[in-house]
C-alpha positions as CSV (number, residue, x, y, z in Angstrom):
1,X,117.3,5.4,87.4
2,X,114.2,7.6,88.5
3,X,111.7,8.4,85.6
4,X,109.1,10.9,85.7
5,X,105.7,10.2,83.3
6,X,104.5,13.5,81.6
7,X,101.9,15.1,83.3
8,X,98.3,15.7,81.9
9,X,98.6,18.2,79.9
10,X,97.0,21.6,81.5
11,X,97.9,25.7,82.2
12,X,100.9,24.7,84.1
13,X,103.1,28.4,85.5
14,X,106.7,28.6,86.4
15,X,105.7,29.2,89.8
16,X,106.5,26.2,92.4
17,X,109.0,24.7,90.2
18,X,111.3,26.2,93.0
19,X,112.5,29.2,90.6
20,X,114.2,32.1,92.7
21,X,111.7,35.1,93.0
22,X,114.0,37.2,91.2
23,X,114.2,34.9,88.2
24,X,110.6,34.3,87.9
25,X,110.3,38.4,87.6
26,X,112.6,38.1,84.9
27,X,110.4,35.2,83.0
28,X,107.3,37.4,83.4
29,X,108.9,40.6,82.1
30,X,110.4,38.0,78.7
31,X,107.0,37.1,78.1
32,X,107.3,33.7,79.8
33,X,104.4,32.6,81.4
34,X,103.7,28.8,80.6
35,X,106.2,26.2,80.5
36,X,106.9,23.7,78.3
37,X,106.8,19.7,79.4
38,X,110.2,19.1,79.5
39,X,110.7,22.8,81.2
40,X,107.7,22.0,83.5
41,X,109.5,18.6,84.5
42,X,113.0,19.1,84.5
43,X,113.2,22.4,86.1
44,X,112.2,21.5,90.1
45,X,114.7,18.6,89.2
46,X,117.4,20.7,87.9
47,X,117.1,23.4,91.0
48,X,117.6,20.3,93.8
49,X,121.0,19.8,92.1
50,X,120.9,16.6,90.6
51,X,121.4,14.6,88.2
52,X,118.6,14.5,84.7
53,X,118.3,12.7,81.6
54,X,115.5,14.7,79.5
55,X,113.9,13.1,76.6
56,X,112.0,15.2,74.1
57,X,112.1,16.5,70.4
58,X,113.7,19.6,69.0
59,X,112.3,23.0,69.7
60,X,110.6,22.1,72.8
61,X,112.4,24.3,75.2
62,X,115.5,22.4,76.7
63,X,117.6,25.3,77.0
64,X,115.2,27.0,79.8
65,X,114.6,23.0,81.0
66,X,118.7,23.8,82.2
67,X,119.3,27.3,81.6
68,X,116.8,28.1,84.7
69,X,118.6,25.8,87.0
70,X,122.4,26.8,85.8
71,X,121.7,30.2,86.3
72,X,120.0,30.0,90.0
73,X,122.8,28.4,91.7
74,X,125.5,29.7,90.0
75,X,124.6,33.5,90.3
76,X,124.5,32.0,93.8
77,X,127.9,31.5,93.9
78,X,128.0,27.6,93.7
79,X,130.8,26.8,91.1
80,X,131.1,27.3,87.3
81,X,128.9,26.3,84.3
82,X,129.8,23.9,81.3
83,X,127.3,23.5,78.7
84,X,128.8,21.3,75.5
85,X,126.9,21.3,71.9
86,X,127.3,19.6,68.6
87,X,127.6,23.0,66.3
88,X,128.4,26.6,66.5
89,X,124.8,27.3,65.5
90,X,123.2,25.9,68.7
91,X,126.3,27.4,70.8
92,X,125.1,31.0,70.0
93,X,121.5,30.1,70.1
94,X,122.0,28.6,73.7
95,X,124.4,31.5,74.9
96,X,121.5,33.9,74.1
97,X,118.4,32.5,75.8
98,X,120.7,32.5,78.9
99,X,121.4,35.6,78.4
100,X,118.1,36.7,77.8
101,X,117.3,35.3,81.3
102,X,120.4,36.1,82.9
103,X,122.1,39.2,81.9
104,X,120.1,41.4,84.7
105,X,121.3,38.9,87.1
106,X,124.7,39.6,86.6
107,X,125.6,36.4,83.9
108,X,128.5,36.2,82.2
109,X,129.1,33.8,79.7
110,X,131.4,32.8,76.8
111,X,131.2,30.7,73.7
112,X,134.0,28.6,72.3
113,X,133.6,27.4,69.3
114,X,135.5,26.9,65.8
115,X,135.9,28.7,63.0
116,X,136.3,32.0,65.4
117,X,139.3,33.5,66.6
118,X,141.0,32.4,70.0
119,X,141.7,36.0,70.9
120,X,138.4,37.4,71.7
121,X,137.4,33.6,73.5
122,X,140.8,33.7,75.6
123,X,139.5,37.5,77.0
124,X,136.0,36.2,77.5
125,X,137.5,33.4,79.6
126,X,139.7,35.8,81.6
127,X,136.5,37.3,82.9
128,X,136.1,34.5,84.6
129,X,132.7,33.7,83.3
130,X,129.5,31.8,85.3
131,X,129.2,29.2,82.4
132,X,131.3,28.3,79.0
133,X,129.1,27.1,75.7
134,X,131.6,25.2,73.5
135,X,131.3,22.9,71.2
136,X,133.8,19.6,72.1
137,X,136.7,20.6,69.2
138,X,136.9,24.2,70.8
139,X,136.8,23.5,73.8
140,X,140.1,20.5,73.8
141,X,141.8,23.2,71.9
142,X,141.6,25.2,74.9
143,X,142.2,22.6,77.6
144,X,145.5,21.7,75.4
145,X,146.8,25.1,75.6
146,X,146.1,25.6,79.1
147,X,143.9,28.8,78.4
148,X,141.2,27.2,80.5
149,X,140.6,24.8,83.6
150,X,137.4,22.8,84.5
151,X,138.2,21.5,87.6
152,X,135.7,24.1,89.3
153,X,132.8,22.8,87.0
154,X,130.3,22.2,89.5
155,X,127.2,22.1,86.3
156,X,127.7,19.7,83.1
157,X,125.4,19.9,80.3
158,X,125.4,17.8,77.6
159,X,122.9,18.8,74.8
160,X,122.2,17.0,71.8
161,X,123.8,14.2,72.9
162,X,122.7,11.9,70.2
163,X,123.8,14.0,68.0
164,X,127.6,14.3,69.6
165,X,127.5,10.5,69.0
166,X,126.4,10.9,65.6
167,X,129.1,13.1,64.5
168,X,132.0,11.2,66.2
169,X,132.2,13.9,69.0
170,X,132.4,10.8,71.5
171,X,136.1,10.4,72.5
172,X,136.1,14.2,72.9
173,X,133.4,14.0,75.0
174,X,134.5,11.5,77.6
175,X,138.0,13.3,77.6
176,X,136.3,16.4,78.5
177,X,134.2,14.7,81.2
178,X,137.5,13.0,82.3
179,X,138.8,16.7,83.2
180,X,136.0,17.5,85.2
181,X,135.2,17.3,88.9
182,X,133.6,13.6,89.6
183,X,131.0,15.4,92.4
184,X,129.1,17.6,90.2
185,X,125.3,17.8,88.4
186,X,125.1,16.4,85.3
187,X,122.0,17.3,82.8
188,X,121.9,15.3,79.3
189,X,119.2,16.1,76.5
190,X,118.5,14.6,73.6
191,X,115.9,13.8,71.2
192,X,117.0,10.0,70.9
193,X,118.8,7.8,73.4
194,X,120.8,5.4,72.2
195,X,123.0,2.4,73.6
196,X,126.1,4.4,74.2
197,X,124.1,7.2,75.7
198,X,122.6,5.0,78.1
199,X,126.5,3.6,79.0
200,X,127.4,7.2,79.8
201,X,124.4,8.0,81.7
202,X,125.0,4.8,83.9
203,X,128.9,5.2,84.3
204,X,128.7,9.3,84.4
205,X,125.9,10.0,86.4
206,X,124.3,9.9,89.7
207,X,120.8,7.9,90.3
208,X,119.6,10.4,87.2
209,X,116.1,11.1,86.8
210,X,114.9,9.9,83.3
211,X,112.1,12.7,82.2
212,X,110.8,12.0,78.8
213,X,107.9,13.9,77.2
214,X,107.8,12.1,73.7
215,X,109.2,8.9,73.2
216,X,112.0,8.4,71.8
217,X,112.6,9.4,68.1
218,X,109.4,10.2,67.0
219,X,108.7,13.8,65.3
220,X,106.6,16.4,66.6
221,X,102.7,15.6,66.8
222,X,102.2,19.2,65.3
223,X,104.4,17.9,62.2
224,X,101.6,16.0,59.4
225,X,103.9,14.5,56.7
226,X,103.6,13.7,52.9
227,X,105.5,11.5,50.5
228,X,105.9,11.8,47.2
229,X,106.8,9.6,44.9
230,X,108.6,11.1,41.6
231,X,112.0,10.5,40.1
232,X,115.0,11.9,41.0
233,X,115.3,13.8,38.3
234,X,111.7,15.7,38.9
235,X,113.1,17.1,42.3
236,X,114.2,20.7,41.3
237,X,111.0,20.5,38.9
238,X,108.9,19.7,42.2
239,X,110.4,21.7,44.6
240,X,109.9,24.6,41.9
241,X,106.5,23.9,41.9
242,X,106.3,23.8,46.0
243,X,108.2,26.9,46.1
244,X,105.5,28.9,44.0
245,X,102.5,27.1,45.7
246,X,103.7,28.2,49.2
247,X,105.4,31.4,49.6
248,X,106.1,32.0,53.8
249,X,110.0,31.0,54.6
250,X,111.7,27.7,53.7
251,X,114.4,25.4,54.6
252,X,115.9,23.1,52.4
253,X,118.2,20.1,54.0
254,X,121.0,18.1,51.9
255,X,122.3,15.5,52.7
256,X,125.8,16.7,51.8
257,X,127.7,20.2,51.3
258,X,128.0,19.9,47.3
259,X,124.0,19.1,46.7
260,X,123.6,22.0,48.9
261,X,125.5,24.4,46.9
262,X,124.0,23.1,43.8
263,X,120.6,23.4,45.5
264,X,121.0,26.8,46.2
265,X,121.6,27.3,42.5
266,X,118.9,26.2,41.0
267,X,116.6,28.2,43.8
268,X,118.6,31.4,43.3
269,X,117.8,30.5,39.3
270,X,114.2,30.1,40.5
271,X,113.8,34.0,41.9
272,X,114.2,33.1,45.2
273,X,116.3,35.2,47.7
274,X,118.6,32.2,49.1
275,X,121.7,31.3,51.3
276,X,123.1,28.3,52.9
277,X,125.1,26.8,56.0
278,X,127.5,24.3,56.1
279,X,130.4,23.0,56.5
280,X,132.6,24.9,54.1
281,X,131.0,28.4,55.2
282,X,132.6,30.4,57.7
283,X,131.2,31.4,60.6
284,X,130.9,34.7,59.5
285,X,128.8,33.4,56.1
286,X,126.8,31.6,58.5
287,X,125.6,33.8,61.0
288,X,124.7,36.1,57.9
289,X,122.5,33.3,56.3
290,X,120.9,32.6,59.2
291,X,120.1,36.1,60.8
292,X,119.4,37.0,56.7
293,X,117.0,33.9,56.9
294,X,115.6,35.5,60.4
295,X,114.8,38.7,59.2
296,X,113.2,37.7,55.6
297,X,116.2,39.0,54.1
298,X,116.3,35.4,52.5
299,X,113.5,33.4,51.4
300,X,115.3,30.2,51.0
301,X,118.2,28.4,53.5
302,X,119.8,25.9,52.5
303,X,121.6,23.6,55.1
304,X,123.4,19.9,55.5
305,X,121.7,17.5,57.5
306,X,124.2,18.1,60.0
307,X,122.9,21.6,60.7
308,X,118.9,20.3,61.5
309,X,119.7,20.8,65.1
310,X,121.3,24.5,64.9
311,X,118.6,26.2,63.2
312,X,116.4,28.1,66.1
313,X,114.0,30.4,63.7
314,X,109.9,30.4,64.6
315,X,107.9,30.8,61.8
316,X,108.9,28.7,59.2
317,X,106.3,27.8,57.1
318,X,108.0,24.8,54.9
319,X,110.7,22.3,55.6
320,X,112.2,20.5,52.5
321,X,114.4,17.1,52.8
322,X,115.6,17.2,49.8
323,X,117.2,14.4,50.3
324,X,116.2,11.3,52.7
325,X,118.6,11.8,55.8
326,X,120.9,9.1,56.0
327,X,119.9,8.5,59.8
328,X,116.5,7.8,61.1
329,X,116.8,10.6,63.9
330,X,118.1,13.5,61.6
331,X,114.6,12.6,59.9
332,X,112.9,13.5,63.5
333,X,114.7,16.9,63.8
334,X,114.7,18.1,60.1
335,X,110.5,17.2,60.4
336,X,110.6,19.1,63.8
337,X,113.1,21.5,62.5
338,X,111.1,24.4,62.9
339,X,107.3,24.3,62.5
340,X,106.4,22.8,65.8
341,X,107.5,25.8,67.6
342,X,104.0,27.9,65.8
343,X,101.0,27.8,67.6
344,X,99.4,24.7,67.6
345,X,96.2,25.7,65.2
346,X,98.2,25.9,62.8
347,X,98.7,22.9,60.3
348,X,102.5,21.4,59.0
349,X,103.5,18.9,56.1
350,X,106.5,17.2,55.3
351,X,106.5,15.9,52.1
352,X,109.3,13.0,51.7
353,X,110.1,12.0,47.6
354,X,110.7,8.6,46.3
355,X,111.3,6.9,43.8
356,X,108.6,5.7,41.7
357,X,105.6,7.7,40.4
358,X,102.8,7.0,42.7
359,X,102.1,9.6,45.6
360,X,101.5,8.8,49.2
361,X,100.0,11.2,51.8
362,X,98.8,11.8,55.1
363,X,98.0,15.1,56.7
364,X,96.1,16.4,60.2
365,X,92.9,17.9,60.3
366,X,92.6,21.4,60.8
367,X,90.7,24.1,59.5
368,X,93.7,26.9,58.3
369,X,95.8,26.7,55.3
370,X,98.6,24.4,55.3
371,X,102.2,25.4,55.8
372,X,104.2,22.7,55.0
373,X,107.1,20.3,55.9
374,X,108.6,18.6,52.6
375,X,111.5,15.7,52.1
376,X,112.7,14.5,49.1
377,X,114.6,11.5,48.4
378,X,115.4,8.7,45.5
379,X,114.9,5.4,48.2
380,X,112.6,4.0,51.2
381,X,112.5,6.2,54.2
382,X,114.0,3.2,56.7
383,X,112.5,3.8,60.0
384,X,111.5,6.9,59.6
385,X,108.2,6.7,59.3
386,X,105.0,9.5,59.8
Protein backbone atom coordinates (compact mmCIF):
# COMPACT_ATOMS: atom_id res chain seq x y z
CA UNK A 1 0.00 0.00 0.00
CA UNK A 2 1.31 3.66 -1.06
CA UNK A 3 0.80 6.38 1.69
CA UNK A 4 1.03 9.87 1.17
CA UNK A 5 2.23 12.23 4.48
CA UNK A 6 0.15 15.50 4.69
CA UNK A 7 1.76 18.26 3.23
CA UNK A 8 2.87 21.49 5.16
CA UNK A 9 0.15 23.29 5.57
CA UNK A 10 0.02 26.43 3.07
CA UNK A 11 -2.54 28.49 0.35
CA UNK A 12 -2.83 25.36 -1.64
CA UNK A 13 -5.61 26.00 -5.20
CA UNK A 14 -7.44 23.37 -7.00
CA UNK A 15 -5.33 24.05 -9.91
CA UNK A 16 -2.71 21.23 -10.86
CA UNK A 17 -4.50 18.62 -9.02
CA UNK A 18 -5.32 17.61 -12.70
CA UNK A 19 -9.11 18.97 -12.45
CA UNK A 20 -10.69 19.37 -16.09
CA UNK A 21 -10.76 23.21 -17.05
CA UNK A 22 -14.34 23.15 -17.12
CA UNK A 23 -14.72 21.80 -13.57
CA UNK A 24 -12.34 24.14 -12.04
CA UNK A 25 -14.67 27.09 -13.63
CA UNK A 26 -17.34 25.57 -11.84
CA UNK A 27 -15.36 25.51 -8.31
CA UNK A 28 -14.50 29.13 -8.81
CA UNK A 29 -18.05 30.25 -9.66
CA UNK A 30 -19.26 27.85 -6.03
CA UNK A 31 -16.93 29.83 -4.13
CA UNK A 32 -14.26 27.15 -4.01
CA UNK A 33 -10.97 28.39 -4.02
CA UNK A 34 -8.80 26.47 -1.44
CA UNK A 35 -8.84 22.91 -0.83
CA UNK A 36 -8.96 20.96 1.98
CA UNK A 37 -6.05 18.30 2.99
CA UNK A 38 -7.76 15.39 2.22
CA UNK A 39 -9.26 17.25 -1.12
CA UNK A 40 -5.71 18.63 -1.75
CA UNK A 41 -4.32 14.93 -1.54
CA UNK A 42 -6.82 12.67 -2.77
CA UNK A 43 -8.00 14.51 -5.70
CA UNK A 44 -4.73 14.17 -8.37
CA UNK A 45 -5.05 10.49 -6.99
CA UNK A 46 -8.60 10.02 -7.61
CA UNK A 47 -8.38 11.72 -11.34
CA UNK A 48 -5.38 8.92 -12.37
CA UNK A 49 -8.07 6.25 -11.68
CA UNK A 50 -6.93 4.41 -8.93
CA UNK A 51 -7.41 2.99 -6.10
CA UNK A 52 -7.41 5.47 -2.35
CA UNK A 53 -7.90 4.81 1.21
CA UNK A 54 -8.46 8.51 2.83
CA UNK A 55 -8.11 8.98 6.38
CA UNK A 56 -9.51 12.09 8.08
CA UNK A 57 -12.22 13.38 10.48
CA UNK A 58 -15.74 14.42 9.78
CA UNK A 59 -16.53 17.62 8.02
CA UNK A 60 -13.29 17.84 6.33
CA UNK A 61 -14.37 17.76 2.77
CA UNK A 62 -14.38 14.01 1.54
CA UNK A 63 -17.24 14.35 -0.75
CA UNK A 64 -15.26 16.92 -3.15
CA UNK A 65 -11.93 14.52 -2.12
CA UNK A 66 -14.30 11.90 -4.65
CA UNK A 67 -16.96 13.83 -5.90
CA UNK A 68 -14.32 15.83 -8.21
CA UNK A 69 -12.85 12.71 -9.56
CA UNK A 70 -16.31 10.70 -10.09
CA UNK A 71 -17.63 13.45 -11.89
CA UNK A 72 -14.51 14.10 -14.44
CA UNK A 73 -14.36 10.72 -15.87
CA UNK A 74 -17.74 9.83 -15.92
CA UNK A 75 -19.23 13.02 -17.60
CA UNK A 76 -16.42 11.57 -19.82
CA UNK A 77 -18.17 8.79 -20.70
CA UNK A 78 -16.09 6.15 -18.70
CA UNK A 79 -18.72 3.87 -16.90
CA UNK A 80 -21.19 4.46 -14.06
CA UNK A 81 -20.88 5.84 -10.44
CA UNK A 82 -21.64 3.94 -7.09
CA UNK A 83 -21.21 5.78 -3.99
CA UNK A 84 -22.61 3.64 -0.68
CA UNK A 85 -23.34 5.49 2.80
CA UNK A 86 -24.35 4.51 6.27
CA UNK A 87 -27.75 6.76 6.51
CA UNK A 88 -30.27 8.56 4.42
CA UNK A 89 -28.97 11.80 5.95
CA UNK A 90 -25.41 11.64 4.39
CA UNK A 91 -27.07 10.09 1.05
CA UNK A 92 -28.95 13.51 0.40
CA UNK A 93 -26.05 15.54 1.78
CA UNK A 94 -23.63 13.70 -0.73
CA UNK A 95 -26.14 13.74 -3.71
CA UNK A 96 -26.19 17.57 -3.35
CA UNK A 97 -22.54 18.66 -3.29
CA UNK A 98 -22.32 16.64 -6.55
CA UNK A 99 -24.85 18.22 -7.79
CA UNK A 100 -23.67 21.49 -6.86
CA UNK A 101 -20.57 20.67 -8.89
CA UNK A 102 -22.06 18.68 -11.52
CA UNK A 103 -25.48 19.71 -12.55
CA UNK A 104 -24.00 22.23 -15.38
CA UNK A 105 -22.04 19.42 -16.55
CA UNK A 106 -24.75 17.40 -17.40
CA UNK A 107 -24.92 14.94 -13.91
CA UNK A 108 -27.46 12.95 -13.23
CA UNK A 109 -27.82 11.21 -10.18
CA UNK A 110 -30.25 9.21 -7.93
CA UNK A 111 -30.48 8.40 -4.32
CA UNK A 112 -31.73 5.12 -2.97
CA UNK A 113 -32.40 4.94 0.25
CA UNK A 114 -35.14 3.65 2.85
CA UNK A 115 -37.94 4.91 4.28
CA UNK A 116 -38.79 6.46 0.63
CA UNK A 117 -40.89 5.09 -1.95
CA UNK A 118 -39.47 2.70 -4.70
CA UNK A 119 -41.50 4.50 -7.36
CA UNK A 120 -39.93 7.76 -7.77
CA UNK A 121 -36.09 5.72 -7.16
CA UNK A 122 -37.08 3.05 -9.96
CA UNK A 123 -37.78 6.37 -12.56
CA UNK A 124 -34.61 7.98 -11.43
CA UNK A 125 -32.81 4.77 -12.24
CA UNK A 126 -34.53 4.48 -15.69
CA UNK A 127 -32.68 7.71 -16.54
CA UNK A 128 -29.90 5.96 -16.61
CA UNK A 129 -28.01 8.02 -14.17
CA UNK A 130 -23.88 8.85 -14.03
CA UNK A 131 -23.78 7.76 -10.28
CA UNK A 132 -26.35 6.02 -7.65
CA UNK A 133 -26.05 7.20 -3.71
CA UNK A 134 -27.64 4.46 -1.62
CA UNK A 135 -27.34 3.39 1.47
CA UNK A 136 -26.49 -0.70 1.53
CA UNK A 137 -30.38 -1.87 2.68
CA UNK A 138 -31.80 0.22 -0.40
CA UNK A 139 -29.69 -0.59 -2.61
CA UNK A 140 -30.04 -5.03 -2.09
CA UNK A 141 -33.62 -4.21 -2.25
CA UNK A 142 -33.07 -3.12 -5.63
CA UNK A 143 -30.49 -5.63 -6.81
CA UNK A 144 -33.19 -8.37 -5.55
CA UNK A 145 -35.90 -7.10 -7.64
CA UNK A 146 -33.81 -6.71 -10.59
CA UNK A 147 -34.66 -2.88 -10.91
CA UNK A 148 -30.95 -2.22 -11.17
CA UNK A 149 -27.60 -3.79 -12.42
CA UNK A 150 -23.95 -2.84 -11.31
CA UNK A 151 -22.07 -4.70 -13.59
CA UNK A 152 -21.08 -1.30 -15.49
CA UNK A 153 -19.79 0.29 -12.19
CA UNK A 154 -16.61 1.37 -13.26
CA UNK A 155 -16.28 4.02 -9.69
CA UNK A 156 -16.98 2.38 -5.99
CA UNK A 157 -17.20 4.59 -3.13
CA UNK A 158 -17.35 3.58 0.11
CA UNK A 159 -17.85 6.44 2.68
CA UNK A 160 -18.00 6.14 6.25
CA UNK A 161 -16.79 2.91 6.21
CA UNK A 162 -16.19 2.53 9.90
CA UNK A 163 -19.30 3.34 10.40
CA UNK A 164 -20.95 0.59 7.85
CA UNK A 165 -18.98 -1.79 10.21
CA UNK A 166 -20.37 -0.34 13.13
CA UNK A 167 -23.84 -0.64 12.24
CA UNK A 168 -23.65 -4.24 10.86
CA UNK A 169 -23.88 -2.96 7.27
CA UNK A 170 -20.85 -5.54 6.58
CA UNK A 171 -22.39 -8.62 4.88
CA UNK A 172 -24.43 -6.15 2.74
CA UNK A 173 -21.49 -4.56 1.84
CA UNK A 174 -19.27 -7.33 0.52
CA UNK A 175 -22.48 -8.71 -1.24
CA UNK A 176 -22.77 -5.51 -3.07
CA UNK A 177 -19.08 -5.43 -3.90
CA UNK A 178 -19.52 -9.10 -4.94
CA UNK A 179 -22.04 -7.75 -7.79
CA UNK A 180 -19.69 -5.42 -9.06
CA UNK A 181 -17.13 -5.44 -11.84
CA UNK A 182 -13.51 -6.79 -10.26
CA UNK A 183 -11.56 -4.00 -12.70
CA UNK A 184 -12.75 -0.88 -11.38
CA UNK A 185 -11.54 2.26 -8.93
CA UNK A 186 -12.25 1.81 -5.54
CA UNK A 187 -12.18 5.11 -3.07
CA UNK A 188 -12.81 4.25 0.83
CA UNK A 189 -13.13 7.07 3.56
CA UNK A 190 -13.37 6.94 6.89
CA UNK A 191 -12.59 8.70 10.08
CA UNK A 192 -11.23 5.36 11.80
CA UNK A 193 -9.70 2.30 10.22
CA UNK A 194 -10.19 -0.70 11.78
CA UNK A 195 -9.09 -4.46 11.38
CA UNK A 196 -11.85 -5.47 9.07
CA UNK A 197 -11.47 -2.33 7.08
CA UNK A 198 -7.91 -2.97 6.54
CA UNK A 199 -8.99 -6.91 5.30
CA UNK A 200 -11.24 -5.24 2.68
CA UNK A 201 -8.86 -2.79 1.60
CA UNK A 202 -6.22 -5.62 1.12
CA UNK A 203 -8.69 -8.27 -0.55
CA UNK A 204 -10.81 -5.40 -2.55
CA UNK A 205 -8.47 -3.06 -3.68
CA UNK A 206 -5.67 -2.39 -5.96
CA UNK A 207 -1.94 -1.26 -4.55
CA UNK A 208 -4.35 1.71 -2.77
CA UNK A 209 -2.83 4.74 -1.82
CA UNK A 210 -3.25 5.35 2.00
CA UNK A 211 -3.71 9.34 2.44
CA UNK A 212 -4.41 10.27 5.96
CA UNK A 213 -4.50 13.86 7.25
CA UNK A 214 -5.22 13.17 11.05
CA UNK A 215 -4.54 10.04 12.59
CA UNK A 216 -6.71 7.80 13.15
CA UNK A 217 -9.68 8.55 15.63
CA UNK A 218 -8.79 11.57 17.08
CA UNK A 219 -11.30 14.71 16.98
CA UNK A 220 -10.77 17.82 15.33
CA UNK A 221 -7.88 20.13 16.62
CA UNK A 222 -10.42 23.11 16.32
CA UNK A 223 -12.62 20.99 18.93
CA UNK A 224 -11.37 22.07 22.96
CA UNK A 225 -13.35 19.76 25.17
CA UNK A 226 -14.71 19.95 28.86
CA UNK A 227 -15.90 17.38 31.41
CA UNK A 228 -18.08 17.65 33.94
CA UNK A 229 -18.51 15.84 36.61
CA UNK A 230 -22.31 15.96 38.16
CA UNK A 231 -24.80 13.25 38.71
CA UNK A 232 -27.02 11.89 36.46
CA UNK A 233 -29.73 13.20 37.70
CA UNK A 234 -28.32 17.11 37.36
CA UNK A 235 -28.18 16.52 33.49
CA UNK A 236 -31.46 18.22 32.34
CA UNK A 237 -30.72 20.74 35.34
CA UNK A 238 -27.15 21.40 33.54
CA UNK A 239 -27.97 21.35 30.19
CA UNK A 240 -30.79 23.91 31.15
CA UNK A 241 -28.26 26.01 32.49
CA UNK A 242 -25.90 25.57 29.12
CA UNK A 243 -28.78 26.22 27.05
CA UNK A 244 -29.46 29.76 28.66
CA UNK A 245 -25.63 30.52 28.95
CA UNK A 246 -25.20 29.99 25.13
CA UNK A 247 -27.83 30.81 22.84
CA UNK A 248 -26.41 30.21 18.85
CA UNK A 249 -27.78 26.52 17.55
CA UNK A 250 -27.33 23.22 19.35
CA UNK A 251 -27.23 19.59 18.89
CA UNK A 252 -27.99 17.17 21.40
CA UNK A 253 -26.81 13.36 20.85
CA UNK A 254 -28.50 10.17 22.81
CA UNK A 255 -27.33 7.41 22.96
CA UNK A 256 -30.67 5.74 22.17
CA UNK A 257 -34.20 6.76 20.39
CA UNK A 258 -36.28 6.83 23.83
CA UNK A 259 -33.70 9.34 25.74
CA UNK A 260 -33.98 11.31 22.70
CA UNK A 261 -37.65 11.70 22.71
CA UNK A 262 -37.55 12.34 26.35
CA UNK A 263 -34.76 14.79 25.69
CA UNK A 264 -36.55 16.66 23.43
CA UNK A 265 -39.17 17.04 26.12
CA UNK A 266 -37.67 18.47 28.65
CA UNK A 267 -36.02 21.14 26.03
CA UNK A 268 -39.31 21.91 24.37
CA UNK A 269 -40.46 22.39 28.34
CA UNK A 270 -37.35 24.61 28.54
CA UNK A 271 -38.62 27.34 25.64
CA UNK A 272 -36.56 26.02 23.25
CA UNK A 273 -37.82 25.59 19.57
CA UNK A 274 -36.76 21.70 19.17
CA UNK A 275 -36.93 18.56 16.85
CA UNK A 276 -35.19 15.30 16.49
CA UNK A 277 -33.88 12.47 14.04
CA UNK A 278 -33.83 9.03 14.50
CA UNK A 279 -34.67 6.00 13.90
CA UNK A 280 -38.37 5.88 14.43
CA UNK A 281 -38.85 9.24 12.31
CA UNK A 282 -39.69 9.10 8.89
CA UNK A 283 -37.82 10.47 6.33
CA UNK A 284 -40.14 13.03 5.79
CA UNK A 285 -39.96 14.17 9.87
CA UNK A 286 -36.35 14.08 9.28
CA UNK A 287 -35.66 16.10 6.49
CA UNK A 288 -38.08 18.71 8.23
CA UNK A 289 -35.87 18.71 11.46
CA UNK A 290 -32.97 19.03 9.85
CA UNK A 291 -33.67 21.75 7.09
CA UNK A 292 -35.91 23.32 10.33
CA UNK A 293 -32.55 23.05 12.23
CA UNK A 294 -30.78 24.68 9.00
CA UNK A 295 -32.74 27.51 8.75
CA UNK A 296 -33.10 28.48 12.65
CA UNK A 297 -36.51 27.36 12.50
CA UNK A 298 -35.35 25.08 15.50
CA UNK A 299 -33.06 25.92 18.10
CA UNK A 300 -32.46 22.58 19.44
CA UNK A 301 -31.93 18.92 17.36
CA UNK A 302 -32.01 16.21 18.90
CA UNK A 303 -30.35 13.00 17.36
CA UNK A 304 -29.12 9.20 18.25
CA UNK A 305 -25.60 8.62 18.19
CA UNK A 306 -26.13 6.80 15.04
CA UNK A 307 -27.08 10.00 13.23
CA UNK A 308 -23.39 12.01 14.30
CA UNK A 309 -22.20 11.30 10.79
CA UNK A 310 -25.43 12.57 8.78
CA UNK A 311 -25.65 15.93 10.14
CA UNK A 312 -23.92 18.48 7.49
CA UNK A 313 -25.05 22.02 9.11
CA UNK A 314 -22.07 24.98 9.46
CA UNK A 315 -22.49 27.01 12.17
CA UNK A 316 -23.31 25.19 15.11
CA UNK A 317 -22.29 26.82 18.06
CA UNK A 318 -22.81 23.82 20.71
CA UNK A 319 -22.59 20.12 20.57
CA UNK A 320 -24.15 18.22 23.64
CA UNK A 321 -23.34 14.27 24.31
CA UNK A 322 -25.75 13.83 26.49
CA UNK A 323 -24.83 10.69 26.87
CA UNK A 324 -21.16 9.10 26.59
CA UNK A 325 -21.30 7.25 23.08
CA UNK A 326 -20.99 3.78 23.55
CA UNK A 327 -18.07 3.60 20.93
CA UNK A 328 -14.82 5.47 21.13
CA UNK A 329 -15.20 6.77 17.41
CA UNK A 330 -18.89 8.10 17.61
CA UNK A 331 -17.10 10.23 20.49
CA UNK A 332 -14.71 11.64 17.47
CA UNK A 333 -17.60 12.54 15.14
CA UNK A 334 -20.23 13.73 17.62
CA UNK A 335 -17.00 16.23 19.04
CA UNK A 336 -16.31 16.97 15.23
CA UNK A 337 -20.00 16.96 14.50
CA UNK A 338 -20.22 20.27 13.40
CA UNK A 339 -18.02 23.11 14.80
CA UNK A 340 -14.81 22.31 13.07
CA UNK A 341 -16.29 23.34 9.79
CA UNK A 342 -16.29 27.48 11.32
CA UNK A 343 -13.42 29.42 10.65
CA UNK A 344 -10.65 28.48 12.57
CA UNK A 345 -10.57 31.82 14.99
CA UNK A 346 -13.15 30.77 16.42
CA UNK A 347 -13.11 28.75 19.71
CA UNK A 348 -15.26 25.12 20.51
CA UNK A 349 -15.95 23.01 23.80
CA UNK A 350 -17.25 19.85 24.41
CA UNK A 351 -18.23 19.35 27.68
CA UNK A 352 -18.46 15.45 28.63
CA UNK A 353 -20.51 14.71 32.31
CA UNK A 354 -19.68 12.16 34.79
CA UNK A 355 -20.34 10.88 37.56
CA UNK A 356 -19.07 12.35 40.61
CA UNK A 357 -19.14 16.07 41.59
CA UNK A 358 -15.73 17.31 40.81
CA UNK A 359 -15.27 19.26 37.32
CA UNK A 360 -12.55 18.66 34.87
CA UNK A 361 -11.60 21.03 31.95
CA UNK A 362 -9.52 21.91 29.29
CA UNK A 363 -10.04 24.46 26.63
CA UNK A 364 -7.83 26.34 23.61
CA UNK A 365 -6.63 29.62 23.77
CA UNK A 366 -8.15 32.18 21.74
CA UNK A 367 -9.27 35.55 22.17
CA UNK A 368 -13.40 35.35 20.95
CA UNK A 369 -16.14 34.00 22.96
CA UNK A 370 -16.53 30.41 23.24
CA UNK A 371 -19.08 28.37 21.36
CA UNK A 372 -19.15 25.20 22.74
CA UNK A 373 -19.05 21.35 22.27
CA UNK A 374 -20.79 19.52 25.44
CA UNK A 375 -21.20 15.58 26.40
CA UNK A 376 -22.80 14.21 29.07
CA UNK A 377 -22.61 10.92 30.57
CA UNK A 378 -23.02 8.89 34.12
CA UNK A 379 -19.34 6.71 33.54
CA UNK A 380 -15.55 7.08 32.35
CA UNK A 381 -15.15 8.28 28.81
CA UNK A 382 -13.00 4.83 27.70
CA UNK A 383 -10.61 5.89 25.08
CA UNK A 384 -12.06 8.82 24.25
CA UNK A 385 -10.09 11.11 25.46
CA UNK A 386 -9.42 15.21 24.69
Amino acid sequence: MNSVSPPQMSEHTFNGLGIAPKILDVLTKLGFTVPTPIQYQAIPTGVEGKDVIGVAQTGTGKTLAFGIPMIQRLTGGEGKGLVILPTRELALQVEETLQQVGRSLGLRTVVLIGGASMGPQMSGLRRDPHIVIATPGRLLDHLEQKTIRLDHVAILVLDEADRMLDMGFWPQIKRIIAAVPSVRQTMLFSATLSKEIMELATRQMKLPTRIEVAPSGTTSERVSQEFFIVRKDEKLRLLEKILGDYRGSTLVFSRTKHGAKKILGSVRAMGHNAAEIHGNRSLGQRRDALEGFKTGRYRVLVATDIASRGIDVKGIELVVNFDLPMDASDYVHASDARPARAPTDTRYHSRCRISGARCATSSASSGRPSPFHLCLSCRPPARAST
